[in-house]
N, C-alpha and C positions, 0 to 999 in steps of 0.2 A: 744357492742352487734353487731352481725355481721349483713347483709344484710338478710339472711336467717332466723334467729330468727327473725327481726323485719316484714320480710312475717308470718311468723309462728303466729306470737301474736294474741291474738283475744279476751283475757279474761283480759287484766291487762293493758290495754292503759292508754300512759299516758294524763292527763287533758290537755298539753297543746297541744292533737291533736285535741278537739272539734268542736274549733273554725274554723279550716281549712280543705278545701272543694278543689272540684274537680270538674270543671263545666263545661259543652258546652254552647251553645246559647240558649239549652233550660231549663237547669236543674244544681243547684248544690248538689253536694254529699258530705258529711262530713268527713273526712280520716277515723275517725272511723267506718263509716257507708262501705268504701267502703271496711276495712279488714271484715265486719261483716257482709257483704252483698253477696247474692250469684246470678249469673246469671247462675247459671248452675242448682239447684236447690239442687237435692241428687246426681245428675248422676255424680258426677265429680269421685266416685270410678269409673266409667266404664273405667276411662283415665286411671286406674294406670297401670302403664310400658310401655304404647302405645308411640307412637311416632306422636304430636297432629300438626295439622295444624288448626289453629286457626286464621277463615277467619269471622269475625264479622265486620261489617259494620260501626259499632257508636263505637267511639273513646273509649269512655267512657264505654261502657258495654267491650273492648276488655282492658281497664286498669282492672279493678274488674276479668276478665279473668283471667288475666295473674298471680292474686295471689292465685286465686283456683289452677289454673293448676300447676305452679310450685311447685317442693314436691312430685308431685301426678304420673305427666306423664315422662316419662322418657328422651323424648326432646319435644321442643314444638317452631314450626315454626311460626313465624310471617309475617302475609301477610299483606302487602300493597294493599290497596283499589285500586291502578289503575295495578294492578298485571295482566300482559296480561294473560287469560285463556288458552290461545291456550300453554301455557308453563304451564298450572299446573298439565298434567299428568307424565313430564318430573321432575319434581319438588318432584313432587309425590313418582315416583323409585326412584329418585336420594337418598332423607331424609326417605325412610322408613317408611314414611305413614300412618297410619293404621287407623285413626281416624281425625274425621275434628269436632271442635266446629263450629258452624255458626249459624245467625240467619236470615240465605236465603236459607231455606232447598232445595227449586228449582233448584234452583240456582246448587246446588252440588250433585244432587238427583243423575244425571247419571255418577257420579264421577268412583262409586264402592268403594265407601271408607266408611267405619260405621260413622255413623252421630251422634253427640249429638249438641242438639238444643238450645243456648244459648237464654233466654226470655231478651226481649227488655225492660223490665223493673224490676230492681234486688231485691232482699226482701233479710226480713233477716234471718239468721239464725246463727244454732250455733253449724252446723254440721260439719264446714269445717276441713278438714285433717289434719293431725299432722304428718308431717313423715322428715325423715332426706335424703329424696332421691335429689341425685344431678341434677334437670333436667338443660339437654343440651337446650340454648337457643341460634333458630338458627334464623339468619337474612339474609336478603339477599340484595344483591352488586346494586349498582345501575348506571347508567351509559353505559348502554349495551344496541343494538338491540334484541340481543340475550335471550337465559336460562338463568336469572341469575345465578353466583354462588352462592352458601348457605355457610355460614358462621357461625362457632359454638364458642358461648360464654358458660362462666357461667357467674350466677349472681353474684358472687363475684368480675368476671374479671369487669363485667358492673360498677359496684358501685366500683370501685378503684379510681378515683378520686372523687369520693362523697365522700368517706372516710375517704381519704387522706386530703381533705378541711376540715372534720369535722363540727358538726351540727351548726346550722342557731344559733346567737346570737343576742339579741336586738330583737324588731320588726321582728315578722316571715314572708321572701318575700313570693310573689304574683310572681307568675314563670308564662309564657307564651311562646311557639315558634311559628313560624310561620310552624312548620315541622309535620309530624304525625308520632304520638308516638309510629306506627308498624317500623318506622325507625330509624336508629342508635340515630341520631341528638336530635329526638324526644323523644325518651325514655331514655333518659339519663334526659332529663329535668323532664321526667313523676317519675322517679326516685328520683331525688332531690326533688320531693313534698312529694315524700311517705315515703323517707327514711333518706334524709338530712332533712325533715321540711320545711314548708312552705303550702302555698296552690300553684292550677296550674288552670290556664285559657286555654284550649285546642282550638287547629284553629275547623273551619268548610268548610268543603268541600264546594265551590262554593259560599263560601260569600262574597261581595264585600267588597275590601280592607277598605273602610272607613267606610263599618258596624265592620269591623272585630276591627280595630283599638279602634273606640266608644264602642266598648264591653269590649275591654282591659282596656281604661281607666276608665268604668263604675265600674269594676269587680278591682280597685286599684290594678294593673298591675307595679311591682317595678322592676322585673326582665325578660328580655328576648331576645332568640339568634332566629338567621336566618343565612343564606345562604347569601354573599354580594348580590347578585342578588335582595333575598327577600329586604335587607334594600332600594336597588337602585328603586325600582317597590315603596317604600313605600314615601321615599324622592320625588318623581315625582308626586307622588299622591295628597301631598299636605295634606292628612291625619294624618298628625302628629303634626301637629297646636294642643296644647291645653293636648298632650300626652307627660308625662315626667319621664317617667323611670329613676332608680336611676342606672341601670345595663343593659348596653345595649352589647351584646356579636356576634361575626361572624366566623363562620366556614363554613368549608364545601365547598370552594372554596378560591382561593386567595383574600386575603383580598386588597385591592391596596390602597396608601395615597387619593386619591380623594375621596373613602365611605370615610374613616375613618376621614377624615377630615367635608364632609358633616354632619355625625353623630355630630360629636362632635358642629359644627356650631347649631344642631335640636335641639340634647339635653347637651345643656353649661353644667348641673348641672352632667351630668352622668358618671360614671365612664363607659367608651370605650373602646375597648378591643377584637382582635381575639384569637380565641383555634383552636389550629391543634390537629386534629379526623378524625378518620374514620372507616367503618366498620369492615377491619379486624385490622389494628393498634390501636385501642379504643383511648383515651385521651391521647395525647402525653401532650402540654405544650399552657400555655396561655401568651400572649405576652400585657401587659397594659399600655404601655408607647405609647402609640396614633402611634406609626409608624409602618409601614407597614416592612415586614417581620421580623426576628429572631435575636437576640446575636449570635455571633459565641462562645463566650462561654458557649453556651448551650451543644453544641455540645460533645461527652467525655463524659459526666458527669450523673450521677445516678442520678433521682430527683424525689423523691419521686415512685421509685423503675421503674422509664422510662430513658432509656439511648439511646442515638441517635448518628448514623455517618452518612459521605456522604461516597457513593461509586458509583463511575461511574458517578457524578453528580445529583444522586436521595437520596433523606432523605432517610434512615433504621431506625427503631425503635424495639428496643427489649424491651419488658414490661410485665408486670406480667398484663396489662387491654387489652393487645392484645388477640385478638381471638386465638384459641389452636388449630383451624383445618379447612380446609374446608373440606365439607364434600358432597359425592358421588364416584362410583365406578372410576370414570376420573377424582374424582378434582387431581389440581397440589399442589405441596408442597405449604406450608402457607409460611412457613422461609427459613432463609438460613441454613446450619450448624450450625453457633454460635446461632441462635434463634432470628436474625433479620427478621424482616418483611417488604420487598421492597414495597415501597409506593407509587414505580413508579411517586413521586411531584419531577421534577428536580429544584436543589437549583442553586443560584450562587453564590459568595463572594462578596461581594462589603465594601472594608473597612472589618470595624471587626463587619458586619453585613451579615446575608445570607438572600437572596432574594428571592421567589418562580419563577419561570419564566414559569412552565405550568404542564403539563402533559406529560411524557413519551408516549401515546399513542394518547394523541391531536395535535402531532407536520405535519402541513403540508410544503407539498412540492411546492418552489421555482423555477423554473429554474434547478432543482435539489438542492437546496439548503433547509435546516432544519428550517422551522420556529415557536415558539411558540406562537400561537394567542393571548396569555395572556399577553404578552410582549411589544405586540404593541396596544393592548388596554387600558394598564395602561399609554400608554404615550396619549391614546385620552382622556381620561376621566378627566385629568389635568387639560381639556381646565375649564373654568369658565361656558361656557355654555352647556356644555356636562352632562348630567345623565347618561348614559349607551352606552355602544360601544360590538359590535361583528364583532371581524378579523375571515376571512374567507378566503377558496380559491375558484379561479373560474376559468374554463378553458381557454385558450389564443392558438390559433395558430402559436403562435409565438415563446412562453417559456415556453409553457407546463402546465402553471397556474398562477395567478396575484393575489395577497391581495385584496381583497376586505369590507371597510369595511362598515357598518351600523351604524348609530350615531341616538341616541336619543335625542334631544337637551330640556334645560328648557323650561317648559311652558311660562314663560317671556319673552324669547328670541326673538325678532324681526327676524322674518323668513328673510323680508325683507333683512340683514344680514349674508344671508345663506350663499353668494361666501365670504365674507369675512370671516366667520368660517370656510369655508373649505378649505381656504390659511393656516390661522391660524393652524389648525390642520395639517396638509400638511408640514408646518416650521419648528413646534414644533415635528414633527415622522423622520423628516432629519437631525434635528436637534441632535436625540437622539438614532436611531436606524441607521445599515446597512441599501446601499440605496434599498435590496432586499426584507427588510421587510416592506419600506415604500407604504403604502395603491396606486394603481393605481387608484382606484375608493374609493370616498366616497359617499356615501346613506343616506340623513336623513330620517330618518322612525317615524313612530307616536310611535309603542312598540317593542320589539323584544320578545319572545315569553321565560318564563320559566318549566321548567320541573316539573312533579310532587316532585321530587326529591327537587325542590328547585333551582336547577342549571341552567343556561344560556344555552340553547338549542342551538346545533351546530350543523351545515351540510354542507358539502362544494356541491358547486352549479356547 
């Protein structure tokens, strides 16, 4: 049954979706409830052909959204909650517009764009639409000062490794991310509740980490991915005492041996594990042998209809779950000619394994020299008492710019100890980097700040 029919269903579920629910902090929702439930109420003909930006607030009324509206509307953009305003008339022309679900009529009154009013609490019904229409589902880039780009799926490319895993056996998981399900990251896990089985424990905006945690473990939380950042923010916290996932997953940034290793230290019993994704390359390939980057024999190879090369030093991925277009009057091509998609994550070789070493567009400058901040934060975070690091640049009169970095050390750690940590780390970056990459200043700081996104916020000073 593909992705599409099991949106579509509504009359013939099977028994063993009863059991499993869809919850925030304040409510849960039964799968069947949330195919059978409508927050739009009748009005969802008004979307059909429109082109929907579906800007709802609560997580959870924008999941029950998303399966009204697919079928119905002809594309349908998904916004992120911390979506700067000042970019959503730009957003607006670029995806062709015409319609906003919301249930902040105020909010988007002076938009100019026809409103339908999603209610904040869903009922049911037995109205919803039946139709074979393909809507374009668009997302958008994150990582930018800027407009985002917008990015267009279908739902088939989204569910291609859902798929491709095929459905949940044994015991149905309890899915949670720490991501929100208007983004890539997150709706792929919002996916595998609805469509791989399972139930899903959704985050909540502005909850503190060790309520958010006690809600997972309350709510029998078995499976769930983050951002390294997110795991790095959680292992510091101390919140993980007593939380033991049987599938614990990282994407979305470089995974480096220090998480992977801490994870593994958290939860002995879990299966550990990063996935390379992303918003326009979808699911590339999951790596579970506890080490940090990739098999060089991945590389070549068809796997389960995702094939990968290096060119120029950056991963390409061609895939049948990559996005098919960006879309706006200026967007740039998606691919190359052959139908790879630059990922702009530069690889490196090491042995017959490849290694991530940063971002094509996060690399600062040395002396005029190229350096990837990622690089030389995997080699601070090694230290024993190190939680989290961010390499930076910072201006110098001398050379133009100096590494800078920021260190967040255990809560254990004898401060007392700081110059001898900071030798320590200082040995170990000479030890193992160029002397241009090694840090001039180090900074212990109490947190370093992450992104709505999930990501390790970066600014050079």
């Amino acid at each position: 049954m593909s992705p599409r029919e099991i949106f579509a269903l509504r009359d013939h579920l099977s028994p063993e979706l009863k059991g499993r629910t869809i919850s925030d902090a304040r409510r849960a929702v039964s799968l069947t409830d949330i195919l059978q439930q409508t927050c739009l109420v009748d009005r969802f003909r008004e979307l059909s052909g429109r082109s929907v930006l579906l800007a709802v607030s609560d997580q959870l009324i924008s999941g029950i959204a998303m399966t009204e509206i697919d079928g119905v509307a002809r594309r349908m953009l998904l916004c992120p909650p911390d979506l700067n305003f000042d970019h959503v008339h730009a957003l607006i022309e670029e995806a062709g517009i015409d319609a906003i679900v919301t249930d902040q009529p105020p909010r988007w009154a002076d938009v100019g764009v026809y409103l339908v009013v999603a209610t904040r609490a869903p009922v049911p019904t037995s109205a919803k639409p039946r139709t074979e229409r393909a809507t374009e589902w668009l997302m958008l880039t994150s990582g930018t000062s800027g407009v985002p780009k917008i990015v267009s799926h279908t739902l088939e490319g989204l569910c291609g490794a859902i798929v491709a895993d095929g459905p949940a056996h044994g015991v149905a998981p309890v899915w949670a991310t720490f991501y929100d399900i208007r983004r890539y990251g997150g709706l792929q896990i919002f996916l595998r509740a609805v469509i791989g089985g399972g139930s899903m424990v959704l985050s909540e905006p502005g909850e503190a980490l060790a309520d958010h945690v006690a809600r997972l473990h309350a709510r029998g939380v078995t499976h769930i991915s983050g951002t390294p950042s997110h795991w790095r923010k959680l292992l510091m916290s101390g919140s993980a005492v007593g939380f033991a996932p049987r599938y614990v997953r990282l994407s979305g940034e470089i995974a480096d041996q220090a998480v992977l290793d801490g994870l593994a230290k958290a939860f002995p019993h879990a299966s550990i594990g990063h996935a390379y994704a992303s918003t326009e390359a979808g699911v590339g390939f999951a790596v579970n042998d506890g080490l940090e980057g990739f098999p060089a024999d991945m590389i070549g190879k068809n796997r389960d209809g995702v094939e990968m090369k290096i060119a120029d030093g950056s991963l390409r991925v061609r895939s049948k779950r990559a996005a098919h277009a960006y879309v706006g009057k200026n967007a740039s091509a998606l691919t190359d000619q052959d139908g790879f998609v630059d990922t702009g994550d530069m690889v490196e070789l090491r042995g017959d394994r490849y290694h991530f070493v940063g971002r094509r567009g996060g690399i600062i400058n040395i002396g005029g020299l190229k350096v990837h901040p990622e690089e030389i934060e995997a080699v601070i975070n090694r230290h024993g008492e190190v939680r989290m690091s961010r390499a930076r640049s910072r201006r110098s009169p001398i050379t133009g710019s100096i590494v800078v970095a920021d260190v967040v050390l255990a809560d254990q750690c004898d401060k007392d100890r700081s110059d001898d940590i900071r030798n320590q780390i200082l040995a170990a970056c000479r030890a193992s980097l160029a002397s241009h990459k090694v840090p001039a200043v180090i900074r212990f700081v109490e947190a370093l700040d992450v992104t709505p996104a999930g990501k390790l916020a970066r600014s050079d000073a």
